[in-house]
C-alpha positions as CSV (number, residue, x, y, z in Angstrom):
1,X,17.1,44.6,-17.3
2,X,20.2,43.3,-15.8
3,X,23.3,41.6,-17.4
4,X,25.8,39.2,-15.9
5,X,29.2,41.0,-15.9
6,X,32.5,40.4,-14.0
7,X,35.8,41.6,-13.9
8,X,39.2,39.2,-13.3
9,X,39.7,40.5,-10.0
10,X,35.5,39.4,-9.4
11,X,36.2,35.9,-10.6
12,X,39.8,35.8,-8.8
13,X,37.6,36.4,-5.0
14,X,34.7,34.1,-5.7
15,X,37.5,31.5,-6.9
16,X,39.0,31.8,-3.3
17,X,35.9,31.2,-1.8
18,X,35.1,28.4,-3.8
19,X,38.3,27.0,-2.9
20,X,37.9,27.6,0.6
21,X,34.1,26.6,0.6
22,X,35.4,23.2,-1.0
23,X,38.2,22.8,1.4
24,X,35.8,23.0,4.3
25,X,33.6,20.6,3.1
26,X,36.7,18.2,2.9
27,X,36.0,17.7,-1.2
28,X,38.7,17.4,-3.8
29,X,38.5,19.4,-6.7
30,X,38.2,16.2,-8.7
31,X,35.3,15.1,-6.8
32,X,33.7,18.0,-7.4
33,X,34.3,17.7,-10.8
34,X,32.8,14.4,-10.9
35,X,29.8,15.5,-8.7
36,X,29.1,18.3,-11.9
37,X,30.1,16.5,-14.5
38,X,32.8,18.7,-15.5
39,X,36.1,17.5,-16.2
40,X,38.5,18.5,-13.3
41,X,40.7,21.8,-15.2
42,X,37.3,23.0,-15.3
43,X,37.3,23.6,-11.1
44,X,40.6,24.6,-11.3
45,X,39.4,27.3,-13.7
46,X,37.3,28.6,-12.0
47,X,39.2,28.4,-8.7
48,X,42.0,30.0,-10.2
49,X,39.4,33.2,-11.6
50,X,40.0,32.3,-15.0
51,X,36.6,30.9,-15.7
52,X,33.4,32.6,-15.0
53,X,30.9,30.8,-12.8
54,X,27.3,31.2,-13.9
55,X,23.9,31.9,-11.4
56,X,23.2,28.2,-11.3
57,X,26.7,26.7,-10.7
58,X,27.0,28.7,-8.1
59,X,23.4,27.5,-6.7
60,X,24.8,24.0,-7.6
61,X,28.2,24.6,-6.0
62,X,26.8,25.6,-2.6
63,X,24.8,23.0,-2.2
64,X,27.3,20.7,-3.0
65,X,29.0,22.5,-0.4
66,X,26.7,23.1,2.0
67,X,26.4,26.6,2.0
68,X,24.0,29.5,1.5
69,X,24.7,30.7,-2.0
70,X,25.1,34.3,-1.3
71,X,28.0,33.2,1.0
72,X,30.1,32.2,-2.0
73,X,29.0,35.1,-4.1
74,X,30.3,37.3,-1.4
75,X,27.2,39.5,0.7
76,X,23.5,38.9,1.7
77,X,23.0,42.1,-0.3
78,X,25.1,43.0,-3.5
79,X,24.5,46.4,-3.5
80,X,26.0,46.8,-0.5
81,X,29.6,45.6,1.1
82,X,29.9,45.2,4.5
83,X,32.5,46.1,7.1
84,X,35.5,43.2,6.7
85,X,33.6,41.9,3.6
86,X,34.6,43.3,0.6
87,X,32.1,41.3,-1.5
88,X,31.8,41.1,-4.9
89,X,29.1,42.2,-7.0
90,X,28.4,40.0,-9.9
91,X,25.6,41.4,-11.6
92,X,25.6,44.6,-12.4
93,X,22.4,46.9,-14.1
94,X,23.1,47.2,-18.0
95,X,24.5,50.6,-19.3
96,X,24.0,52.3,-22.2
């Protein structure tokens, strides 16, 4: 069994990917807002690391994008970093 856990400094990395992911694809963060259905703080949130992003808004967020998925979440494999990537693992097996 797994579990969804992540740390600030996890959701601080993905946020700067978003942000750059969104900034490639020449969207606002309004826009993108718009595109979810969120209201706009919402991407700034989760930009900003202060929000954690769920499996499918990520899915949703690349695609909106353009991107593979595992780009934004950091590595093809999340067991692994690669050299110049730190990547960031987001889930994580349970404990205890």
């Amino acid at each position: 069994m797994t579990t969804t856990t992540t740390t600030t400094t996890d959701r601080a990395a993905l946020g700067k990917r978003l942000r750059a992911a969104r900034e490639a694809a020449g969207l606002s963060q309004r826009q993108v807002a718009a595109r979810l259905g969120y209201h706009h703080p919402t991407i700034v949130w989760i930009e900003q690391g202060t929000r954690t992003v769920s499996f499918l808004e990520a899915v949703q967020l690349a695609h909106i994008y353009g991107i593979e998925v595992m780009a934004l979440l950091g590595t093809a494999s999340q067991s692994q970093e690669t050299p110049g990537d730190p990547g960031v693992p987001l889930l994580q097996p349970a404990t205890g």
